[in-house]
N, CA, C and O atoms as a GROMACS GRO file, in nm:
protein
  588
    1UNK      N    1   0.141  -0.872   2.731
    1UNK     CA    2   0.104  -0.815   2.603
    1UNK      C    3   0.223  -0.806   2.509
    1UNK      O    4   0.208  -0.774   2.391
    2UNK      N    5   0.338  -0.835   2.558
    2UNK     CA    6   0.442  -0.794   2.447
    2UNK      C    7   0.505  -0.894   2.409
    2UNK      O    8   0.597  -0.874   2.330
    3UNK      N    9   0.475  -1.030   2.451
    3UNK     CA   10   0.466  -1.120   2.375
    3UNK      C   11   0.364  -1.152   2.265
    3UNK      O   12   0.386  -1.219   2.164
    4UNK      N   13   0.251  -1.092   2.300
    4UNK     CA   14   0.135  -1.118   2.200
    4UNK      C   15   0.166  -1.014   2.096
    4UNK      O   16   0.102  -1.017   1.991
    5UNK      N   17   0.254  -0.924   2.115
    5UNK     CA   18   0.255  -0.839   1.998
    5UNK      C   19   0.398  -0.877   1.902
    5UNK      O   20   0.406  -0.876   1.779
    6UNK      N   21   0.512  -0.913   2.008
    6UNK     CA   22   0.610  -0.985   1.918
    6UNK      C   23   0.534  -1.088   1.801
    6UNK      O   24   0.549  -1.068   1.680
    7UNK      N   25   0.469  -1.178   1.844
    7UNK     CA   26   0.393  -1.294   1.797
    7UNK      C   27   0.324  -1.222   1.698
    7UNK      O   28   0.403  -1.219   1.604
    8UNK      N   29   0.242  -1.174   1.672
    8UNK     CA   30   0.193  -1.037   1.607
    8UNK      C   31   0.261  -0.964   1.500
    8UNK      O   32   0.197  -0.913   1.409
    9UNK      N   33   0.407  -0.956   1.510
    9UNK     CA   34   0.435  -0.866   1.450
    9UNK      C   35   0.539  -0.948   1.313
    9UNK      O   36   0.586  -0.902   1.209
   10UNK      N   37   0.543  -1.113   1.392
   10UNK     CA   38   0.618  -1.236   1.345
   10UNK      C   39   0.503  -1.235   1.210
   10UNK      O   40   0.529  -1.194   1.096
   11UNK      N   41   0.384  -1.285   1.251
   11UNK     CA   42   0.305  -1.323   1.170
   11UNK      C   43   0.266  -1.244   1.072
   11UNK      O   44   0.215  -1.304   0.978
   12UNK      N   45   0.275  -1.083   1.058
   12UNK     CA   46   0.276  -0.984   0.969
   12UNK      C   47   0.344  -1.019   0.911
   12UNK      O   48   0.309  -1.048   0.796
   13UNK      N   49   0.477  -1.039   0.949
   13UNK     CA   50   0.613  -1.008   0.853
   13UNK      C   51   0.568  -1.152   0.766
   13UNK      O   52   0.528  -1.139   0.650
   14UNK      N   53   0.572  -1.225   0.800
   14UNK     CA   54   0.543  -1.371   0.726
   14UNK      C   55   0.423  -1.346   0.637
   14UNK      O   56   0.419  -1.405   0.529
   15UNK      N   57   0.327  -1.264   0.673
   15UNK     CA   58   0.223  -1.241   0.538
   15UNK      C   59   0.295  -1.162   0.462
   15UNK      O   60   0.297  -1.195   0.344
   16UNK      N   61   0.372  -1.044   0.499
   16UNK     CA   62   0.407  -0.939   0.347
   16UNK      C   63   0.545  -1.037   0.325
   16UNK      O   64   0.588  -0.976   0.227
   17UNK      N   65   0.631  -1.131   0.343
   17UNK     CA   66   0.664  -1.220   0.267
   17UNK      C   67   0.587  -1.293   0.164
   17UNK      O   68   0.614  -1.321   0.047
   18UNK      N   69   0.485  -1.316   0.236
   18UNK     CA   70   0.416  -1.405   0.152
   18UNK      C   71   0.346  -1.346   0.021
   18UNK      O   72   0.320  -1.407  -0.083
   19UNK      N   73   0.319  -1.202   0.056
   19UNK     CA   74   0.267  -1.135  -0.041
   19UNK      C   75   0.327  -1.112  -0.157
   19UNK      O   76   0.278  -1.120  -0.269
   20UNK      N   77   0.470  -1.077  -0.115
   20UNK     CA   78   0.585  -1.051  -0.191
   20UNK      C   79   0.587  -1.171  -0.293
   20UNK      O   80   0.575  -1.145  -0.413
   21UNK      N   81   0.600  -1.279  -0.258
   21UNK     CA   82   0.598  -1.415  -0.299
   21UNK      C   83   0.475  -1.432  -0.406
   21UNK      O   84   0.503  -1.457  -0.523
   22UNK      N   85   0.367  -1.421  -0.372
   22UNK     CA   86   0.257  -1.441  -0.484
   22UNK      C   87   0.217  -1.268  -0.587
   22UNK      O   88   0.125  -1.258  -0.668
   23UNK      N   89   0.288  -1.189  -0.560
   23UNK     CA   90   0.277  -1.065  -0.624
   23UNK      C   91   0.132  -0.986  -0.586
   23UNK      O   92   0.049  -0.940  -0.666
   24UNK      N   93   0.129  -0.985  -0.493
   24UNK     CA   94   0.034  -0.918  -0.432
   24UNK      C   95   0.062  -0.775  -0.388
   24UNK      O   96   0.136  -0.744  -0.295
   25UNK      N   97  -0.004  -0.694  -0.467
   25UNK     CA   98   0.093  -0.502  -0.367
   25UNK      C   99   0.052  -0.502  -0.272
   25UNK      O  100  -0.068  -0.479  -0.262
   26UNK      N  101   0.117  -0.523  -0.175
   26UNK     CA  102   0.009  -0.463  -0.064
   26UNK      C  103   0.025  -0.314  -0.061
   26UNK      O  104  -0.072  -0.240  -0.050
   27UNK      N  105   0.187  -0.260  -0.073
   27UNK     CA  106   0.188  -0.114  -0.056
   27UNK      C  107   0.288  -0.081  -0.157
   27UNK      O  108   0.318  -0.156  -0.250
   28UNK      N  109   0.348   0.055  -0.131
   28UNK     CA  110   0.426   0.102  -0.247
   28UNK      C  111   0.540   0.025  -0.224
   28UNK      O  112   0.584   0.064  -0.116
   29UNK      N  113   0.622  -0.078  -0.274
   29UNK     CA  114   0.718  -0.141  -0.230
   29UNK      C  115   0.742  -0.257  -0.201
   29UNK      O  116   0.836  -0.317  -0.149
   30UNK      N  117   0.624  -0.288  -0.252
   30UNK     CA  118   0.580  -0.440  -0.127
   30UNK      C  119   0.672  -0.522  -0.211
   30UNK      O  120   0.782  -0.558  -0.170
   31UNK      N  121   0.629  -0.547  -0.320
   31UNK     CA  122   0.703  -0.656  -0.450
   31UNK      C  123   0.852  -0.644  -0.410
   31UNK      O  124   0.921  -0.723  -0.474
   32UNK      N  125   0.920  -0.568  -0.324
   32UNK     CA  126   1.060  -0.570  -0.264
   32UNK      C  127   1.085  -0.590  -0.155
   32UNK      O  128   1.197  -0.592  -0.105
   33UNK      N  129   0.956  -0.612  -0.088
   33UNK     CA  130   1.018  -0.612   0.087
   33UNK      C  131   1.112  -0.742   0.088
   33UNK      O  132   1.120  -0.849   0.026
   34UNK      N  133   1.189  -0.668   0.205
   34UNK     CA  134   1.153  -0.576   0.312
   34UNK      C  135   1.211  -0.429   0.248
   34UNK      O  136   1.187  -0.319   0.300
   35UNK      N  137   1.299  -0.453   0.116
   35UNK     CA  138   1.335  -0.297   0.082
   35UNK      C  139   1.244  -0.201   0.048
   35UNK      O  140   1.146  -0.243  -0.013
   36UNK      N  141   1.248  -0.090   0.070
   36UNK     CA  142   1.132   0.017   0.012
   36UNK      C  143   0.997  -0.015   0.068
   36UNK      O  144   0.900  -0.002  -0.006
   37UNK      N  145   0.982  -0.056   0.196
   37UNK     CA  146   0.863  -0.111   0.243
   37UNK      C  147   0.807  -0.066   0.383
   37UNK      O  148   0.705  -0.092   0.447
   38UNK      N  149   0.927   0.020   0.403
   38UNK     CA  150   0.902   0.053   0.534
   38UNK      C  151   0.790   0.112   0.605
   38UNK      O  152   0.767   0.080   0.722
   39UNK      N  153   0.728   0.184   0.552
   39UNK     CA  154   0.670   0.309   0.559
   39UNK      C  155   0.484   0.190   0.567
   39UNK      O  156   0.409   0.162   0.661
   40UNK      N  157   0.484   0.158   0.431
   40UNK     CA  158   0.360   0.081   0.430
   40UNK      C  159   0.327  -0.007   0.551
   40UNK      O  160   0.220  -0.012   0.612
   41UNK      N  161   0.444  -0.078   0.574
   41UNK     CA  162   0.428  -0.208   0.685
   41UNK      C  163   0.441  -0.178   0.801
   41UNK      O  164   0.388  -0.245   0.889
   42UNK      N  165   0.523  -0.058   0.830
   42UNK     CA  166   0.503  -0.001   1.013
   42UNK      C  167   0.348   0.046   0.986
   42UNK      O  168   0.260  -0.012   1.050
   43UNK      N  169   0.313   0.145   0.898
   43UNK     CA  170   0.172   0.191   0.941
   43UNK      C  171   0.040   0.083   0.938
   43UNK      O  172  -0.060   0.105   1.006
   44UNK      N  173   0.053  -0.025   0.857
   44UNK     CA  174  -0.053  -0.134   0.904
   44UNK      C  175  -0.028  -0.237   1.007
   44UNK      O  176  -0.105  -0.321   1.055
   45UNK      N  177   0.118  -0.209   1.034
   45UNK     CA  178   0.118  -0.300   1.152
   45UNK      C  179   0.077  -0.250   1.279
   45UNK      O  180   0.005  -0.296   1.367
   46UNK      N  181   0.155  -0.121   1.266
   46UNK     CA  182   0.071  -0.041   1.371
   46UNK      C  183  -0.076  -0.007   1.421
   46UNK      O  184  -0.118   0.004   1.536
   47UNK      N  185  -0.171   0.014   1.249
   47UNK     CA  186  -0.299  -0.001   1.269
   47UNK      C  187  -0.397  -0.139   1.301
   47UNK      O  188  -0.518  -0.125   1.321
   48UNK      N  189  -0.326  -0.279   1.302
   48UNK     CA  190  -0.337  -0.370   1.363
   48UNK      C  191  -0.330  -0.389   1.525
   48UNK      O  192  -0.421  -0.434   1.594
   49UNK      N  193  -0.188  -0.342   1.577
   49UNK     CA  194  -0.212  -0.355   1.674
   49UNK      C  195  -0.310  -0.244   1.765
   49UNK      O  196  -0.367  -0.283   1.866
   50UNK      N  197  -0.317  -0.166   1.739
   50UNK     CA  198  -0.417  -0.055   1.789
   50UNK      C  199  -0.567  -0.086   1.782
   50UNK      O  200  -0.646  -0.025   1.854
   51UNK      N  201  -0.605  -0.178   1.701
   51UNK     CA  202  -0.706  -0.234   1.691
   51UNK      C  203  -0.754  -0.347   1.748
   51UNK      O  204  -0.866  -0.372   1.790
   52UNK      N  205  -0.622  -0.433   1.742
   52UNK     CA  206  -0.632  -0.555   1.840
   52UNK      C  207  -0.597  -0.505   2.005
   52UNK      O  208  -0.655  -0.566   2.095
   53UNK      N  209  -0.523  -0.418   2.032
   53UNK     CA  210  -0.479  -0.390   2.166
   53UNK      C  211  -0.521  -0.219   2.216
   53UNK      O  212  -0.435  -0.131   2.228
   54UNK      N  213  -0.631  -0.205   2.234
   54UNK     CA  214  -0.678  -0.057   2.252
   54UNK      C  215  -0.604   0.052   2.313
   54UNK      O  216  -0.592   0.173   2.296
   55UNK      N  217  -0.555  -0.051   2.401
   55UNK     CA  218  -0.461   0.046   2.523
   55UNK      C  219  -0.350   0.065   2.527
   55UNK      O  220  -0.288   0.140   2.604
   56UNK      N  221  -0.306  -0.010   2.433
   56UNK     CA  222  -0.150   0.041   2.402
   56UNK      C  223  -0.099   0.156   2.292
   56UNK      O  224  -0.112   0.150   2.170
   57UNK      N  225  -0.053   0.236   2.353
   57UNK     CA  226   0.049   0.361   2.276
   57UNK      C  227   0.140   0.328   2.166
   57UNK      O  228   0.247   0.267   2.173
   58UNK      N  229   0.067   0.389   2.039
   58UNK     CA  230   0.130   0.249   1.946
   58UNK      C  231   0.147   0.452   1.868
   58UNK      O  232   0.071   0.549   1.882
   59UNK      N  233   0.320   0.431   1.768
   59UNK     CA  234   0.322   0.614   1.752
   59UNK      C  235   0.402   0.502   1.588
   59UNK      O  236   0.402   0.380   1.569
   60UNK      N  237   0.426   0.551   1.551
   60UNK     CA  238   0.479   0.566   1.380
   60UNK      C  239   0.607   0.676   1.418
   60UNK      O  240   0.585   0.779   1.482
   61UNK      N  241   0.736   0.640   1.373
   61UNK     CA  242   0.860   0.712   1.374
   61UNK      C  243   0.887   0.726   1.237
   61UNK      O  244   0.882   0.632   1.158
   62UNK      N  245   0.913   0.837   1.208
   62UNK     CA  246   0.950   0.866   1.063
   62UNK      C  247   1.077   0.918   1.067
   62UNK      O  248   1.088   1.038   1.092
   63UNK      N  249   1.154   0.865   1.051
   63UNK     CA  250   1.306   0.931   1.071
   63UNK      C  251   1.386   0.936   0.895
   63UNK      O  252   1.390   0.856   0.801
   64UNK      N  253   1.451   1.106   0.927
   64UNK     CA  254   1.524   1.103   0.796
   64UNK      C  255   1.679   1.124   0.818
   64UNK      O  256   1.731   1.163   0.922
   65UNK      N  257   1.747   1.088   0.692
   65UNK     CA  258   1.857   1.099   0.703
   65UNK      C  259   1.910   1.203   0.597
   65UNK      O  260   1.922   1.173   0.478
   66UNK      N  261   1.938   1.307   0.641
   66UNK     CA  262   2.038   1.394   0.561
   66UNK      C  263   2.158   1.373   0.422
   66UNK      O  264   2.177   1.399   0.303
   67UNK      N  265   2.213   1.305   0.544
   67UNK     CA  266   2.356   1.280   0.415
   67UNK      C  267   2.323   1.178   0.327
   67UNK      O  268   2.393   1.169   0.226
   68UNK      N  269   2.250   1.116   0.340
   68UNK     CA  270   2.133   1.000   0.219
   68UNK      C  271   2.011   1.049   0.149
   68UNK      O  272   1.964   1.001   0.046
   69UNK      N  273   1.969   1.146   0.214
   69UNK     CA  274   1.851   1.203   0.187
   69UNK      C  275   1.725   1.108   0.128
   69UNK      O  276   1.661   1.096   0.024
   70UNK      N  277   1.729   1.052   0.254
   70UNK     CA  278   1.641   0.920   0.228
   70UNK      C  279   1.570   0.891   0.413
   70UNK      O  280   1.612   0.924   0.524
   71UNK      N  281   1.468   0.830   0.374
   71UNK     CA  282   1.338   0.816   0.475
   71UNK      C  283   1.352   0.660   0.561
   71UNK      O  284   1.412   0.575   0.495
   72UNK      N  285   1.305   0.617   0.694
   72UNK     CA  286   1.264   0.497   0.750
   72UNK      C  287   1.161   0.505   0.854
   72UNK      O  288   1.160   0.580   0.951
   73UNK      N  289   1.083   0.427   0.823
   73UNK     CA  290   0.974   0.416   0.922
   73UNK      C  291   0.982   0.282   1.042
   73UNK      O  292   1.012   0.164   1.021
   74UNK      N  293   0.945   0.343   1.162
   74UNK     CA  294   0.923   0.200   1.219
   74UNK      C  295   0.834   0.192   1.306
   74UNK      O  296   0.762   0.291   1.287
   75UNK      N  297   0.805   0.150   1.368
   75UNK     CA  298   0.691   0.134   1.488
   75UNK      C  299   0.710   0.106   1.618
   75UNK      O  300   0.767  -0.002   1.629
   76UNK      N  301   0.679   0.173   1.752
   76UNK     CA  302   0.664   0.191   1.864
   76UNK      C  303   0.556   0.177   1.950
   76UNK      O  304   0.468   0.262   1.935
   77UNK      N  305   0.532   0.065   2.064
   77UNK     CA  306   0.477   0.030   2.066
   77UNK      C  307   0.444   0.021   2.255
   77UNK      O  308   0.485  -0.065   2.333
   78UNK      N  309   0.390   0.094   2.272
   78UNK     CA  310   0.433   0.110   2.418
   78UNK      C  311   0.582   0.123   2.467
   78UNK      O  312   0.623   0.068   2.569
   79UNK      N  313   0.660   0.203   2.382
   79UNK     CA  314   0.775   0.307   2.396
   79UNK      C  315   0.890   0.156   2.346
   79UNK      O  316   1.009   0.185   2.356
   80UNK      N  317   0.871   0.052   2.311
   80UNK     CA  318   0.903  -0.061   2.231
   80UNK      C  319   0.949  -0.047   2.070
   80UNK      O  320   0.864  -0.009   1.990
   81UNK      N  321   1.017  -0.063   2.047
   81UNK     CA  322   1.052  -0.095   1.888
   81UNK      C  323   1.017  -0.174   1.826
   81UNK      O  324   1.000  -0.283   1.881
   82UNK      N  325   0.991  -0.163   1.698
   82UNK     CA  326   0.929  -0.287   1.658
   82UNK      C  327   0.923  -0.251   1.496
   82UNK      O  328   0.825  -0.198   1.444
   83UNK      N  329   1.088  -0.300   1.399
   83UNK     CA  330   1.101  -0.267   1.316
   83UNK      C  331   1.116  -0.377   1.195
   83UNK      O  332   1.222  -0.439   1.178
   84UNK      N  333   0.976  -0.398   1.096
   84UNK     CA  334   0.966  -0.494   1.052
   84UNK      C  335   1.060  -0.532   0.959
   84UNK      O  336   1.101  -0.648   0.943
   85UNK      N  337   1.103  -0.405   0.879
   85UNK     CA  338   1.250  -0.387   0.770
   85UNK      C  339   1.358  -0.370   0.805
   85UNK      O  340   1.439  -0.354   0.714
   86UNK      N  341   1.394  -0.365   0.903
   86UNK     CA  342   1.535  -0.298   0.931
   86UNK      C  343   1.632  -0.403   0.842
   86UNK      O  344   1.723  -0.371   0.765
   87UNK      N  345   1.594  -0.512   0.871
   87UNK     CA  346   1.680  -0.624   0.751
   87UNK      C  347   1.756  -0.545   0.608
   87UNK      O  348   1.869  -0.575   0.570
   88UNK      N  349   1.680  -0.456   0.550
   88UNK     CA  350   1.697  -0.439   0.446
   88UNK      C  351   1.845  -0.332   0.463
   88UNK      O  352   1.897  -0.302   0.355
   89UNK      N  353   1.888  -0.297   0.547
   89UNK     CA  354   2.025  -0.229   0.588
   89UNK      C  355   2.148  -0.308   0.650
   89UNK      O  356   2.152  -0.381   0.749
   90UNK      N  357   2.243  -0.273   0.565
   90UNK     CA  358   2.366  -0.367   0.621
   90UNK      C  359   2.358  -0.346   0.771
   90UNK      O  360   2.294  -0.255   0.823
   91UNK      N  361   2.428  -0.438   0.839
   91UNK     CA  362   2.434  -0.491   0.951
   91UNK      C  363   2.316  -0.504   1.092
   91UNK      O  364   2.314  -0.484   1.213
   92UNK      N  365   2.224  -0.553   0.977
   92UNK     CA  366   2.105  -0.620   1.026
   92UNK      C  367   2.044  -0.718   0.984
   92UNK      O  368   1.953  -0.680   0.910
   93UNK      N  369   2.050  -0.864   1.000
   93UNK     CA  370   2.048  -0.991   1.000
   93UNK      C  371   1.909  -1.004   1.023
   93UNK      O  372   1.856  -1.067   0.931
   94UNK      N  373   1.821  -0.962   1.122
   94UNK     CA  374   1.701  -0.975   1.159
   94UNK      C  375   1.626  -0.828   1.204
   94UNK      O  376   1.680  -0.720   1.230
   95UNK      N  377   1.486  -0.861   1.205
   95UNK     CA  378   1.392  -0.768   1.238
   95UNK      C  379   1.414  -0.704   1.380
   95UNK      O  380   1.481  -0.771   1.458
   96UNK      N  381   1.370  -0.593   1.419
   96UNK     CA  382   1.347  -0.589   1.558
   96UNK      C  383   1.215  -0.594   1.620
   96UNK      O  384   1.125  -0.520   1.580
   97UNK      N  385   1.198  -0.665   1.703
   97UNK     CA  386   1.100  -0.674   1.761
   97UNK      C  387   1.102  -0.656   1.938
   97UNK      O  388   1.166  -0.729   2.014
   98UNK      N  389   1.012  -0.538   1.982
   98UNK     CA  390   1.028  -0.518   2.120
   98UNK      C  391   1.131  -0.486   2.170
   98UNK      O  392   1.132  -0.487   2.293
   99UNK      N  393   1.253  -0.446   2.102
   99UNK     CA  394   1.361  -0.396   2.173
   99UNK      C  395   1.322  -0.199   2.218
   99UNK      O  396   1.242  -0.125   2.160
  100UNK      N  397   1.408  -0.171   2.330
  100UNK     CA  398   1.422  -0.031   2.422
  100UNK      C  399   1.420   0.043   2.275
  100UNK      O  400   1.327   0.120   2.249
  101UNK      N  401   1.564   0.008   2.142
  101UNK     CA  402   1.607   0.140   2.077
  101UNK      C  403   1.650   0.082   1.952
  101UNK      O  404   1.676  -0.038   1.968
  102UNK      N  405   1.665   0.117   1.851
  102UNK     CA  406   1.729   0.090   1.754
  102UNK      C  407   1.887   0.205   1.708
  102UNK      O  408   1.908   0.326   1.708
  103UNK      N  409   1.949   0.108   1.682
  103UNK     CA  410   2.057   0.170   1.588
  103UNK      C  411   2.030   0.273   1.469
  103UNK      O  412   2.103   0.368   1.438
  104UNK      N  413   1.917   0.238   1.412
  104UNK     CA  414   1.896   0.327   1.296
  104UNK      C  415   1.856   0.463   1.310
  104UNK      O  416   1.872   0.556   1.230
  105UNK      N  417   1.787   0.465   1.451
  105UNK     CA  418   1.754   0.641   1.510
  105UNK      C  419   1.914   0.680   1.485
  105UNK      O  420   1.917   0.750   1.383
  106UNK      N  421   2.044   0.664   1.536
  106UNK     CA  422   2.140   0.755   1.493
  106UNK      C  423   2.158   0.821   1.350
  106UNK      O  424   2.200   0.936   1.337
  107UNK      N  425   2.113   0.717   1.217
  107UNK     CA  426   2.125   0.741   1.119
  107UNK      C  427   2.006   0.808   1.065
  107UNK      O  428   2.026   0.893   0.978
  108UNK      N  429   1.889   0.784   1.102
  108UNK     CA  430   1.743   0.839   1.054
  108UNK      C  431   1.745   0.959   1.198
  108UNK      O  432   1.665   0.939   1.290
  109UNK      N  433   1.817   1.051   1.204
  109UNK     CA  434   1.823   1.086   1.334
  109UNK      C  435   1.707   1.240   1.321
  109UNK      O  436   1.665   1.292   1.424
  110UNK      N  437   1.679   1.280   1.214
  110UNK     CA  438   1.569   1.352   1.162
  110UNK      C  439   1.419   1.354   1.215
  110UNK      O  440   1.338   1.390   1.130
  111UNK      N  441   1.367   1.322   1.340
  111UNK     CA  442   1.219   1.248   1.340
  111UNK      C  443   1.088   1.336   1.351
  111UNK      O  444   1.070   1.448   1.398
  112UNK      N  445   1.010   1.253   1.297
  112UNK     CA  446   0.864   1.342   1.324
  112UNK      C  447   0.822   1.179   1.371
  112UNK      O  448   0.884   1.076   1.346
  113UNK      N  449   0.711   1.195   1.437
  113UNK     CA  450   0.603   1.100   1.530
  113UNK      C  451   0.488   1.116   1.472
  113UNK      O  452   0.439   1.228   1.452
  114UNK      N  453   0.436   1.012   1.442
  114UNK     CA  454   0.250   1.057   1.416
  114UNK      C  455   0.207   0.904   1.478
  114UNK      O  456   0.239   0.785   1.468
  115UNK      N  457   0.113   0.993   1.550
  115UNK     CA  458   0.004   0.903   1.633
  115UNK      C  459  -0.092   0.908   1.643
  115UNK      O  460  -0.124   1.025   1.621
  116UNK      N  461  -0.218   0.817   1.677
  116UNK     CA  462  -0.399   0.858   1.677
  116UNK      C  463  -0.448   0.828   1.524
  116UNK      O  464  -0.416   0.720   1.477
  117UNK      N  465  -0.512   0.905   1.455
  117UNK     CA  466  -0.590   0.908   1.307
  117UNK      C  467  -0.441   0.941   1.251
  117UNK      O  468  -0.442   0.905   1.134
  118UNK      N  469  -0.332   0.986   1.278
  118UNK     CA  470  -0.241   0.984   1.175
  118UNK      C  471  -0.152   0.876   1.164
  118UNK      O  472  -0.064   0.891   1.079
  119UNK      N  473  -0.152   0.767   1.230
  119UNK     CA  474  -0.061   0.667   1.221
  119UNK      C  475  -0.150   0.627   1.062
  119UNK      O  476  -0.074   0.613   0.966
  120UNK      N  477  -0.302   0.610   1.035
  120UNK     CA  478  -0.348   0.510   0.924
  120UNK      C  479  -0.487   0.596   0.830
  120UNK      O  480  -0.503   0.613   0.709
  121UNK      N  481  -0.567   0.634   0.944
  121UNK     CA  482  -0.666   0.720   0.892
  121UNK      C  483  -0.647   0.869   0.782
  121UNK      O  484  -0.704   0.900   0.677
  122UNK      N  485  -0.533   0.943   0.867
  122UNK     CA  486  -0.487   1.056   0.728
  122UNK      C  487  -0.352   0.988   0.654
  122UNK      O  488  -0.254   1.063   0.657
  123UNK      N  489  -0.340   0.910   0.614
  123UNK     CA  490  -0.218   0.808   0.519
  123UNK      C  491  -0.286   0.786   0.410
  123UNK      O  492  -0.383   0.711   0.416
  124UNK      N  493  -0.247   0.852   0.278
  124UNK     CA  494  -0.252   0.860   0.154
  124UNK      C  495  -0.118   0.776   0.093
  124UNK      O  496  -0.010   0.833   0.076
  125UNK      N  497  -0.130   0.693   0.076
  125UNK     CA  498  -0.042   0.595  -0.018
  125UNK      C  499   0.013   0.591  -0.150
  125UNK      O  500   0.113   0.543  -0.203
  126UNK      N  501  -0.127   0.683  -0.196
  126UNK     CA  502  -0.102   0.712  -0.351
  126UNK      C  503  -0.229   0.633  -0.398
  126UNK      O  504  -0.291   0.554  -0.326
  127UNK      N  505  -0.263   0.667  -0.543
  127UNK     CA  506  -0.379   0.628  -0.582
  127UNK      C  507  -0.375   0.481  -0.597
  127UNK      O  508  -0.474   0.411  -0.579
  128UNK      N  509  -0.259   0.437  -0.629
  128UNK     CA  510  -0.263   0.285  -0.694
  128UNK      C  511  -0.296   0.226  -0.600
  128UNK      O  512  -0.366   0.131  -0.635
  129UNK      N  513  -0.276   0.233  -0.450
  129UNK     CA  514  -0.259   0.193  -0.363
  129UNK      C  515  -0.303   0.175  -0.276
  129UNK      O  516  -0.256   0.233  -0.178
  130UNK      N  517  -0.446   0.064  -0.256
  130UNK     CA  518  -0.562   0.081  -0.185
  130UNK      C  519  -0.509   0.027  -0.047
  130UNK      O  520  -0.464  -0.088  -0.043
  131UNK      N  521  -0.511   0.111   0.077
  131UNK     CA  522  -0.496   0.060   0.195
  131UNK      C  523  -0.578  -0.024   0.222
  131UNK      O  524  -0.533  -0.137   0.245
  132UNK      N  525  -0.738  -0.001   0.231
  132UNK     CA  526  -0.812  -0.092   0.279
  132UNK      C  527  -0.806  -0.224   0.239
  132UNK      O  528  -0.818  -0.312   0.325
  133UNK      N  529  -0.792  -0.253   0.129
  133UNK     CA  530  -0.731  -0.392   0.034
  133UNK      C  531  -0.630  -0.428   0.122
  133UNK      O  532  -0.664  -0.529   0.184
  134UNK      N  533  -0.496  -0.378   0.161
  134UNK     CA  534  -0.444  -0.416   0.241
  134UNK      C  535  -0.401  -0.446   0.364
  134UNK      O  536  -0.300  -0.507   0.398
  135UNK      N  537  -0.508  -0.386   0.442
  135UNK     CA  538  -0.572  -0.442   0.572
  135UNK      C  539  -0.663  -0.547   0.540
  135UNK      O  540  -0.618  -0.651   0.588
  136UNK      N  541  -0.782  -0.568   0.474
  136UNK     CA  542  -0.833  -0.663   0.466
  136UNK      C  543  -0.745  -0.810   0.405
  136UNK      O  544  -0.799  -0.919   0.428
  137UNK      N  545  -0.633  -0.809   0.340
  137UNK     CA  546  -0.548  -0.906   0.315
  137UNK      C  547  -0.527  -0.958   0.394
  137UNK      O  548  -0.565  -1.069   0.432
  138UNK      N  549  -0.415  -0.832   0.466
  138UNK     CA  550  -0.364  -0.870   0.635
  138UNK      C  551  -0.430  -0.937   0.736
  138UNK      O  552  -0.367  -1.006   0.816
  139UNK      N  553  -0.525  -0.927   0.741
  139UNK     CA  554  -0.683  -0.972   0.824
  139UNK      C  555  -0.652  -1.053   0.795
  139UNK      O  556  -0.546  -1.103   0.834
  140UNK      N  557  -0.742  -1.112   0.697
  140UNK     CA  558  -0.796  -1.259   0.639
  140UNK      C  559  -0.653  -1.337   0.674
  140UNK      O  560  -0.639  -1.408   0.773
  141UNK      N  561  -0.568  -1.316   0.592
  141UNK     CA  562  -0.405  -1.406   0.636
  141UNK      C  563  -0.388  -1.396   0.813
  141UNK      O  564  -0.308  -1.484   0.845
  142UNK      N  565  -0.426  -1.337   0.907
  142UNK     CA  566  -0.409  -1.383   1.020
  142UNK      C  567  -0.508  -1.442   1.096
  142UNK      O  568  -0.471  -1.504   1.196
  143UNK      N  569  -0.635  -1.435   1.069
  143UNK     CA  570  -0.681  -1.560   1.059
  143UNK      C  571  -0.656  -1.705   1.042
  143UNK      O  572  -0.692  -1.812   1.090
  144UNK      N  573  -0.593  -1.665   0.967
  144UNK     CA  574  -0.557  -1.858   0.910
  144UNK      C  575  -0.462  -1.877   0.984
  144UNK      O  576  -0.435  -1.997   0.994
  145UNK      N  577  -0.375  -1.785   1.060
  145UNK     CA  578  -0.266  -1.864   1.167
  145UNK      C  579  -0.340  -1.818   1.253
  145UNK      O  580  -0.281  -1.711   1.242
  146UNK      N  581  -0.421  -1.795   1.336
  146UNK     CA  582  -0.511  -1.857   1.396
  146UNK      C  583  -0.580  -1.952   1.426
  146UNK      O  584  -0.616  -1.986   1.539
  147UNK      N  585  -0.604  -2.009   1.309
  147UNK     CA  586  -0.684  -2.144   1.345
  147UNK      C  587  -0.600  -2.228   1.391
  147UNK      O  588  -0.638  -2.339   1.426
   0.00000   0.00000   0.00000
């Protein structure tokens, strides 16, 4: 399974590129990902895999940082990392995917967890900002790497 979710989590990132690319919001931020994006793209990636994979323990990390006074989200995934932005912070070249831990828990070392109906179901985005539009995007675009 944690190859199917690496694979999974490849093909996300390549749609909110792509989104980014044709100006599509998907969330508050999107038109910048991976900057300012965090938050939107762990919680639908997360509500993807929970949907595609029932049985896996999939939690949303919200970690803050004090001396920045600034927010990062990432996703966990059967106690797995799986951080679609981390790019957007110096000395990170690439995403994480499936690794034990990230570096950025020292700096976001602040955390709250939400899991169950709060990873996607109680997530208010803001008005502009239709989630379901952007699950159904997400959908339809993984489909087509599917076929």
């Amino acid at each position: 399974m944690n190859y199917d979710i690496i694979e999974l989590a490849k093909q996300i990132r390549a749609i909110y590129e792509k989104a980014r690319e044709d100006k599509f919001s998907l969330f508050m931020g999107s038109f910048q990902f991976p900057k300012s994006s965090c938050e939107g793209s762990s919680r639908v990636f997360a509500y993807i895999v929970k949907k595609l994979y029932l049985e896996a323990d999939v939690q949303i990390i919200e970690g803050y940082c004090y001396s920045k006074n600034r927010y990062h989200y990432w996703t966990l995934v059967n106690g797995l990392v799986y951080d679609l932005t981390c790019d957007q912070f110096e000395g990170f070249n690439s995403v994480i995917l499936g690794d034990e831990r990230t570096l950025l828990s020292e700096e976001f070392d602040d955390i709250e967890i939400f899991t169950e109906k709060n990873i996607f179901d109680n997530w208010n985005p803001g008005s502009e900002y239709d989630k379901f539009q952007t699950i159904e995007y997400v959908e339809r675009h993984l489909k087509r790497e599917y076929k």
